[in-house]
N, C-alpha and C positions, 0 to 999 in steps of 0.2 A: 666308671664315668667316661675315662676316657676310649677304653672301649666302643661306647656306644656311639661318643660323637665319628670314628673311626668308619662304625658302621650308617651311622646316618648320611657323614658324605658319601661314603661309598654308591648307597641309593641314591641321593641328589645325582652322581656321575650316568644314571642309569639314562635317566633323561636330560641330557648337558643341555637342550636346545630352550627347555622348558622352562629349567633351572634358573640359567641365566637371564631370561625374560621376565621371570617372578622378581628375580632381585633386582632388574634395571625398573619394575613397576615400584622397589621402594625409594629406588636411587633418585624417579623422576620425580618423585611424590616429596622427599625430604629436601632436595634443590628447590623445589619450586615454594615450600612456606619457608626457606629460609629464605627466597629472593621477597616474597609477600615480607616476612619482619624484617629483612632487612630496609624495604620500601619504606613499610610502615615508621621504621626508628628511623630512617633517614627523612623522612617528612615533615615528623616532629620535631626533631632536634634542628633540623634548619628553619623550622616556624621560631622555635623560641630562641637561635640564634638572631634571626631576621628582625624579632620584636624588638629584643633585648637592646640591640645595634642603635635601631632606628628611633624606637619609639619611647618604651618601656627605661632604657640603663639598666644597671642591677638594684641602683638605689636611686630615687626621687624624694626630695624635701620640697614639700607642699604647704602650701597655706593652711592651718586648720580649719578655713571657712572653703575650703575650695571644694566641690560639688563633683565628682569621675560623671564626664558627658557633657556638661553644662557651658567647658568653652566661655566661663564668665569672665571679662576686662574690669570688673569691679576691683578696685586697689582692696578692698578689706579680702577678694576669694586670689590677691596673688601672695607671690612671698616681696617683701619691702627689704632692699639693698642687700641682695643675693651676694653681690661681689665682699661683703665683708663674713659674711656665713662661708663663702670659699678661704678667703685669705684665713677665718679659724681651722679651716679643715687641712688647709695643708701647711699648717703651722703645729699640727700637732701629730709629735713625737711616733705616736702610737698608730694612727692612722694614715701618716704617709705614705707608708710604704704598701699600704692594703691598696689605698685608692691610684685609679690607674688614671683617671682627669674627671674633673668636677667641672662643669659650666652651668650659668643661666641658658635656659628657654623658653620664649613668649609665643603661645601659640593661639593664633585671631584668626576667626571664622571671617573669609572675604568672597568675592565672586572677581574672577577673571574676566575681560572683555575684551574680542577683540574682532573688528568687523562686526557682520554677524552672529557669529557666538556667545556666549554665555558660559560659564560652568561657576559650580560653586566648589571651593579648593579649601585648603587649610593655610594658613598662613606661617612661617614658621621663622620665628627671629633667632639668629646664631649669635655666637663670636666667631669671625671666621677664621681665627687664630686657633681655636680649639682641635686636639688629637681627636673630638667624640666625631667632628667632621670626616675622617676618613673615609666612612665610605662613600658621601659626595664627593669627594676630591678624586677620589680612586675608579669615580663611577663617569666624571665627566665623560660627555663623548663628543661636544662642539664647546669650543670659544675658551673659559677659565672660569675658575669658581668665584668665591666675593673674595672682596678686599677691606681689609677696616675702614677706607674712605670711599665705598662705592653707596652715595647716597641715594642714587636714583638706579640702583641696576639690581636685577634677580636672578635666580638662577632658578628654572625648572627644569622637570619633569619630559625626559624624551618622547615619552607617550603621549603627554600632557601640548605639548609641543605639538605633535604628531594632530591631533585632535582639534587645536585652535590653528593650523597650517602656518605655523611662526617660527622663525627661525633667530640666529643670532644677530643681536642688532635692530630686530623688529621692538616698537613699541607697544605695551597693553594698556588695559585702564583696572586697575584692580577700587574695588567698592569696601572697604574694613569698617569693621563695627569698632566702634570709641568706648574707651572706660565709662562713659556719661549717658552712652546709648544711642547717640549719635551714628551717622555714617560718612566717611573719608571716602574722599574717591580722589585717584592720584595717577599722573601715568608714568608708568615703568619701562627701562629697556633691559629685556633678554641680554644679561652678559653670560651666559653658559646654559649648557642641557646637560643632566646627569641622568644616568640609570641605575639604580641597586637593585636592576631583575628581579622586582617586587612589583607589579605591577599595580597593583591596588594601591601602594604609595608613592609609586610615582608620575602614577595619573591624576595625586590630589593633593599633591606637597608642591608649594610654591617657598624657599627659602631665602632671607632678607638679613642683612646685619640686623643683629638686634636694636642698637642705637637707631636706626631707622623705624622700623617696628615700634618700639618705644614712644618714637615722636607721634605718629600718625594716630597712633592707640591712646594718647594721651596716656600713658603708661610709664613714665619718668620713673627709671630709676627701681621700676618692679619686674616681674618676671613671673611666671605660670609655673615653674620649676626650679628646683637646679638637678641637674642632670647628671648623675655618677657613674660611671663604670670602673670595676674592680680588676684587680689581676686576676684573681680567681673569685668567681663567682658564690662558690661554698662559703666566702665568708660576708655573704650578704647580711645575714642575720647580725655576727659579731659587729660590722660596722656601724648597722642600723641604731643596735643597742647601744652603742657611744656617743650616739650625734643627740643631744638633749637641746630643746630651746623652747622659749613661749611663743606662742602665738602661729606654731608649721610643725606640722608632723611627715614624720619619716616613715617609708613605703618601702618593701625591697619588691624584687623581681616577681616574685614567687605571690605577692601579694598582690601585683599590679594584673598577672595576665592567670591567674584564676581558673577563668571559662578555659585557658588553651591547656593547663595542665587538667582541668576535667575534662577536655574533650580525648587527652593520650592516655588517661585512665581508662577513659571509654572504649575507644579505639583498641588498645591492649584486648580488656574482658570479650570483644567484641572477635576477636582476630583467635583466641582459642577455637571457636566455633569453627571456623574456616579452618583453622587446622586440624582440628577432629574429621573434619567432613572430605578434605583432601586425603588424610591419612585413611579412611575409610575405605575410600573407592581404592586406594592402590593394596588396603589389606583384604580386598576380596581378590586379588588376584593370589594371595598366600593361599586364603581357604579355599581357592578354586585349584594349584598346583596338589595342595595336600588331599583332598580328596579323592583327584584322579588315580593318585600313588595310594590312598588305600583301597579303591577298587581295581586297580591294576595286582596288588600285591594283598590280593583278598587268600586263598589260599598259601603263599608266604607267613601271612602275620598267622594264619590259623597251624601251620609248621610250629612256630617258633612258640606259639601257646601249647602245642602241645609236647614237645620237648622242656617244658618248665617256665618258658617264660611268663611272668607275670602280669597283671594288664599294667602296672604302675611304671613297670620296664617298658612295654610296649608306649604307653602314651609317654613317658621320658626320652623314646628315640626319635615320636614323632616332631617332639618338641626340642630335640636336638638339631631336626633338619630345620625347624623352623626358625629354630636360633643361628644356624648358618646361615641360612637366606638372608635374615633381617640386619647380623654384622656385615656380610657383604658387600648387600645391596648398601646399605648405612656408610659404610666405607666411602663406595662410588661416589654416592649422593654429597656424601659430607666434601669431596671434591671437587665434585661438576656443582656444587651450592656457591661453593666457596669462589670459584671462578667466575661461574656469570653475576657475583655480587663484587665482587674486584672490579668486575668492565663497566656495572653501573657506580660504583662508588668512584671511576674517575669520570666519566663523562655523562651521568646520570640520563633522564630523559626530561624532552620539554611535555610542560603541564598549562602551560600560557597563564593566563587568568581566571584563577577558581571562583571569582566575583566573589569571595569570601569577606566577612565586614573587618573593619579598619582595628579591629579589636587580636583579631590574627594575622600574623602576616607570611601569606607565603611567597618562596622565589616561585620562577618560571620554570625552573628545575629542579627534580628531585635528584638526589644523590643516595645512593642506595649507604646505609649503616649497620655492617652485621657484627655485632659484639661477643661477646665471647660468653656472656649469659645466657640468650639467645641459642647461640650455635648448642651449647649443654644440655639446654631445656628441651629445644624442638628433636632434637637427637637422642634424647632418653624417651621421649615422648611418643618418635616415631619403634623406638624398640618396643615398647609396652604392648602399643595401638597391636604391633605384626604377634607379638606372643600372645597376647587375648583373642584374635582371630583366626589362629592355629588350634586353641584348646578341643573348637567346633570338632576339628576332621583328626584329631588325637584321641580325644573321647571316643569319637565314633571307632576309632581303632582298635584301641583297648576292652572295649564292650562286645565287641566280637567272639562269637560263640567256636570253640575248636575245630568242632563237632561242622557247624553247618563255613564255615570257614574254609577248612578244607575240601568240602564242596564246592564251594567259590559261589553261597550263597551270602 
């Protein structure tokens, strides 16, 4: 065995120039679907980071009567005195130290005005005291965020901003629908602009102390959620299953954004294909080096056949050379992969607004993600693709007749 690999580099050295362009086609081919999954895991994993943050928590306690879409202020589809459902939850033993902050959120379907513009927004009542607010606070880019006694002040959306040409200090006229069915209409002043490089949310998030929220909504004292985030997110489930009550049920993450974890299923089954079809085109350059080398070395094999070699020797050597090529090239690859997914995982690229619905949410940039699963898989994957597309011009070698071989037929 080791013989033979002895002699199959030795043939690889015959044609160095050839050689090495064979395995820079698998190096180019193995870089490029690890930077494709690393794109890909990086896209998804900050969609469901991005939902999770803003929209989703890991846990949501909801009204039983509450309707996913429906945006109803009816007191029977909210949850009634959320603040004493928090005060049990971080009153107990067992789940304090899971849950990372628990708040109410009321979220009222309004329309923005101002001048002449229009748009219709989301309305979104906080506590502006709460840790879930960070990435508003972190995202501000004009004025300052809410205050517990900012009765009459909002904070939107940079974009949002951008759109109605309003700045800090300007007043709007926001329109809210009432528990009763009713419509509010109120004017507000811009006390801040925030961005969490989500464009889709924050060209449609208008955020409001909730105690405000509350009044206009005729919503005393209720809430459309309570909002959880955990240390670690794996123990969605365990916390879920602890929180028991009449009349609101409990949601974790995984149940909330559904459609985004089938669209990364999808995505995944879909992204083989792409890497079959990449690894294709770079393993027709293997079958194309290997063949040349058996009709270069057509009289050669027909020597060695007739000195005793075997054809199972013969296609074992061809498959020697091709097993060097594909560690090689795999080597480089697995290197120059590894690098251009390092320069996107720190400064990723911009993707602006995929106008995706408010159901996924992605940033404005992708951040590349290459995992260590991933790197395993596409690297065994691309060895396999390069040795089943060798067999072609190894077969053909071994099949060769002594007799018309030695003719260099």
């Amino acid at each position: 065995m080791l013989q033979q690999f002895k002699l199959a580099f030795r043939n690889l050295n015959r044609n160095r120039r050839r050689s090495i362009l064979s395995g820079l086609a698998i190096s180019l081919g193995l870089a490029l679907i690890l930077l494709i999954a690393a794109i890909v895991r990086g896209e998804m994993v900050g969609s469901i980071a991005k939902t999770i943050q803003l929209s989703s928590g890991h846990i949501q306690i909801r009204s039983s009567e509450y309707i996913e879409g429906k945006s109803s202020l009816k007191w029977s589809d909210l949850v009634a005195d959320p603040q004493s459902i928090i005060d049990t939850l971080e009153g107990s033993s067992s789940l304090n130290d899971l849950i990372q902050v628990a708040t109410p959120r009321l979220n009222a379907s309004a329309v923005v005005s101002s001048g002449n513009d229009s748009i219709g927004v989301q309305l979104l009542g906080v506590d502006p005291t709460s840790a879930a607010n960070q990435p508003f606070v972190e995202g501000i880019t004009a004025g300052s965020f809410l205050s517990q006694d900012d009765g009459n002040s909002i904070v939107i959306g940079q974009l949002l901003a951008n759109k109605l040409q309003i700045n800090i200090g300007d007043s709007i006229n926001l329109l809210v629908n009432t528990s009763n069915g009713d419509v509010n209409e109120q004017k507000f002043t811009v006390r801040g602009l925030y961005t969490t490089r989500t464009p889709t949310y924050d060209e449609s998030t208008i955020l409001m102390t909730m105690e405000k929220v509350q009044t206009i909504t005729s919503t005393q004292d209720h809430a459309t959620s309570i909002f959880i985030l955990l240390n670690d997110r794996d123990d969605a489930d365990l916390v879920a299953s602890a929180i028991s009550g009449a009349g609101y049920e409990v949601l974790t993450w995984k149940d909330m954004n559904q459609l985004l974890l089938d669209t990364e299923e999808l995505a995944n089954s879909f992204m083989i294909i792409i890497y079959l079809i990449v690894l294709a085109i770079t393993a027709t350059v293997i079958v194309n080096t290997l063949i040349m080398s058996v009709f270069e070395r057509t009289r050669e094999i027909g020597i060695l056949a007739a000195v005793g070699m075997k054809g199972r020797q013969i296609l074992g050597l061809f498959l020697a050379e091709a097993s060097i090529l594909a560690v090689g090239g795999i080597a480089f690859g697995l290197a120059l992969g590894w690098l251009v997914c390092q320069y996107f995982a720190k400064f990723g690229f911009a993707i602006g607004d995929m106008g995706i619905n408010s159901e996924m949410l992605f940033g404005d940039r992708i951040y590349a993600v290459l995992t260590g699963g991933d790197t395993l898989y596409l690297t065994i994957l691309a060895f396999i693709v390069t040795m089943i597309a060798s067999l072609y011009p190894a077969i053909l070698a071994a099949r060769l007749e002594p007799v018309d071989a030695l003719h260099g037929k």
